[in-house]
N, C-alpha and C positions, 0 to 999 in steps of 0.2 A: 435679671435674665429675660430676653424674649421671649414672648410666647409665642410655641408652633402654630400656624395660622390653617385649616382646614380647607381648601376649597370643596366649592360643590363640583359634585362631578355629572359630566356629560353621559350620556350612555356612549357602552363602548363600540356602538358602531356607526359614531359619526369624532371616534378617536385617529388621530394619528399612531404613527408605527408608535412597538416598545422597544423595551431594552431585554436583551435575553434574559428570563426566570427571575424578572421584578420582582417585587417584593414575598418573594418564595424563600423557605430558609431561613435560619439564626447568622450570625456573626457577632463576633468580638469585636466591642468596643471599646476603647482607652486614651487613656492620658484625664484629667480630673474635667475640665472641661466639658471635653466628647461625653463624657460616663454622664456628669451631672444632664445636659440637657438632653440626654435621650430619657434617665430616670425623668423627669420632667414633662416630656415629651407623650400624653394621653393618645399617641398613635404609635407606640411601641411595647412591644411585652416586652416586660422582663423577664428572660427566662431566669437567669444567676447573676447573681452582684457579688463579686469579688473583690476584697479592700484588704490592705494590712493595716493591722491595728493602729499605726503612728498616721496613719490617711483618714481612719475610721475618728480620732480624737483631733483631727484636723479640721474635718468635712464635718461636724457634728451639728453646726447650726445651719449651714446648706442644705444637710438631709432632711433634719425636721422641716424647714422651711417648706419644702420639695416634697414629703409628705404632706402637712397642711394643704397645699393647693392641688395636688390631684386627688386626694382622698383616697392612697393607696398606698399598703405599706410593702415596701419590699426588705425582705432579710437580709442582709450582708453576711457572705461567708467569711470570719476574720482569714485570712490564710499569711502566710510569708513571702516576701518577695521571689525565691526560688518557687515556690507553687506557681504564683501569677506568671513565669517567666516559660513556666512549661505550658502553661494554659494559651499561651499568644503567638504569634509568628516569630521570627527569631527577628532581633534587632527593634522589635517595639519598645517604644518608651511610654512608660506604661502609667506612670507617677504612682505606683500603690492601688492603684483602682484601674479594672476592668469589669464588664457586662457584658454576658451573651445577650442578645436583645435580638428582636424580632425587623424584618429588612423592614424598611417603608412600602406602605402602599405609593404605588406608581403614579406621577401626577402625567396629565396631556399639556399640550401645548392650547389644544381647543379650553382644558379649562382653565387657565391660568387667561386665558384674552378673553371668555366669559364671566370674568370676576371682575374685571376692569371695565368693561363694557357695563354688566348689573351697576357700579360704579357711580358710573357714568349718567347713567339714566336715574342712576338717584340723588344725582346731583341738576338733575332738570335739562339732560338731552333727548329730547324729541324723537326716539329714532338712530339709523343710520344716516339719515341723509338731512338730519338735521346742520345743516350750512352754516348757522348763528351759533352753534355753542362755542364755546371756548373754553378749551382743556384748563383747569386752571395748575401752575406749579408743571413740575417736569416727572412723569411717568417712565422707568426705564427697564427695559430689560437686556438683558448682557448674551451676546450668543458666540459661541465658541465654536471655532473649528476646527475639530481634531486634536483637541489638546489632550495629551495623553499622562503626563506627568501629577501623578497625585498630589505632590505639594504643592504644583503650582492650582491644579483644580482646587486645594483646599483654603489656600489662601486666596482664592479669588471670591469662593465662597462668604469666606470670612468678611472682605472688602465689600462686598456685594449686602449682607446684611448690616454692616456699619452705615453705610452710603443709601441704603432705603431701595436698590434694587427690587423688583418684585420677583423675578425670575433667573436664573442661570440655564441654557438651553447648549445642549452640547447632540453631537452624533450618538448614537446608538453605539457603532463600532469605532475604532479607533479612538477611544476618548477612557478617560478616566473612570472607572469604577466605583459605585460608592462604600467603598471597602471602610476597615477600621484605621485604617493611613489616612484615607484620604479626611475623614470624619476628625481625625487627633489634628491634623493642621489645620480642618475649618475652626476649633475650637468651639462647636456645636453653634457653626452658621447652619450643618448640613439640616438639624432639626427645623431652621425657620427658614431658609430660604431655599422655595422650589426646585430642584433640580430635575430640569426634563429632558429627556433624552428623545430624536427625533431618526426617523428612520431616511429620512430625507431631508436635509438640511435647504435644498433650495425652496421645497415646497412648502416648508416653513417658514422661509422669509416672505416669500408669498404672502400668506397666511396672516404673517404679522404685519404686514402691509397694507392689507385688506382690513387689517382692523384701524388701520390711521396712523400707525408707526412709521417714523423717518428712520431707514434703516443708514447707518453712520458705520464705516470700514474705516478699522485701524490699520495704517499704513504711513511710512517714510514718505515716499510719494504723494501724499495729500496732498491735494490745492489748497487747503486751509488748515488751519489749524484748529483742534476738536472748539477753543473757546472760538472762537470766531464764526463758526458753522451752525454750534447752537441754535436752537428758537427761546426764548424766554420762556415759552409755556408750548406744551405741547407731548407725546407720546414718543418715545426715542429708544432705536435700539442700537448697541453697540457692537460691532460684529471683531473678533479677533483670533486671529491663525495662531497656530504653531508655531513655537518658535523656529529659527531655521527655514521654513516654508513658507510663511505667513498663510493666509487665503488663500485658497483652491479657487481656479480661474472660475469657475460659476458662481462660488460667492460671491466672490469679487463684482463682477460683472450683477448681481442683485444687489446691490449697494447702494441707495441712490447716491451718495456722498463717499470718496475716500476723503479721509481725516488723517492729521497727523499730530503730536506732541510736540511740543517745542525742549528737544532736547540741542546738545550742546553737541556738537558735528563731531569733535575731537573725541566726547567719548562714546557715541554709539548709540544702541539702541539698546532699552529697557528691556528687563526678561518680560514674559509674557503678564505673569502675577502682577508686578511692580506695572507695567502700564494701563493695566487693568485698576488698581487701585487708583491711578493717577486721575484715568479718564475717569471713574465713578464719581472721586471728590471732581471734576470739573461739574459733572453733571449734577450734584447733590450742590454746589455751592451758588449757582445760581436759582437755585428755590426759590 
């Protein structure tokens, strides 16, 4: 299992927008996955861990494990699948185990491009305006526009921590919540891979621009194709709409690059998830 990775944090007044009542409040967590890596996870309380007994002699060496390394025990309440079924939203699939768990603290986008940057400078860059360094390998973060559908946010999530993504960057509004849906389809990507939410998405690109990022717009339209466009070595971020809408005409327009996939005319285009994983392994296979 990966481990949750802490940044340091900025002060918050030289942060970017939030997301409304970040990490304020409990929520339910489920499906065995989601449950394990937030129990896991030394940036979440456990308020209740809820398991049925055939989960509990399931999960038996996972748990210890998962004690051992945070050095903290949590109780499991044994309960019946009818308990867990009243305890959750209707329609969760729940595998036997749920956790009321504490939200995440709120990461920025300022510190997520100051982690990389400290990086950076500890790998022997001089500076900003050091000219001679050379990024080495491919740096990426994945930014989303207005995708609203929690499974596909959770599978991208998911893709995003397989592929070594550093980041997921979405809208504040119109975008996916990090609820206990969205967390069951990351399969507890949502513990390791940053999810930041931006009150402004162009000044964000900006932002990551400023920091050396090649920002790359997923689009039909491309003049290229994502592998063709690549740099071998360098800092890249991948920009991708909604399905149905694609990109909002100001993303678009901050993009220095539209990109496209090389799919197969006859049958279409990729859901947003599935292009998302595609473009990540492109960018994760030239390492």
């Amino acid at each position: 299992m990966a481990k949750p990775k802490k940044l340091r944090k900025k002060s918050p007044m030289n942060r970017s927008g939030k997301r409304d009542n970040a990490g304020a409040g409990n929520l339910w967590l489920y499906g065995i996955h989601a449950v394990l890596a937030a129990l896991g996870n030394p940036q979440r309380q456990i308020k209740r861990f809820v398991i049925t007994h055939e989960t509990l002699a399931r999960l038996e060496s996972e748990l210890s494990e998962i004690e051992r390394q945070t050095e903290r025990k949590v109780t499991p309440d044994v309960a019946g699948n009818a308990d867990l079924i009243e305890l959750l939203p209707p329609g969760a699939v729940h595998q036997g185990v749920a956790c009321l768990a504490s939200a995440l603290e709120e990461v920025f986008i300022e510190d997520v491009l100051s982690e990389i940057a400290q990086e950076e400078i500890a790998d022997g860059k001089q500076g900003k305006e050091d000219w001679e360094y050379i990024h080495k390998g491919r740096t990426v973060l994945l930014v989303l526009d207005q995708v609203t559908d929690p499974q596909n946010v959770g599978a991208i999530l998911r893709s995003a921590a397989a592929f070594g993504a550093r980041a997921v960057i979405t809208t504040d509004r119109n975008s996916a919540q990090p609820t206990g849906a969205l967390a069951k389809t990351a399969s507890g990507a949502l513990e390791v891979v940053p999810y930041v939410a931006v009150s402004n998405l162009v000044r964000a690109l900006e932002q990551i621009k400023e920091a050396g990022f090649w920002c790359y717009g997923l689009a039909g339209e491309g003049e290229k194709t994502l592998a063709e466009a690549l740099p071998e070595n360098g800092k890249i971020a991948l920009i991708m709409g909604a399905e149905g809408t694609g990109m909002r005409r100001l993303t678009r327009e901050h993009c220095d690059m539209l990109v496209s996939l090389p799919t197969q005319d006859a049958f279409g285009v990729l859901n947003v998830s599935s292009a998302a994983a595609v473009a990540l392994y492109e960018t994760a296979r030239g390492k």
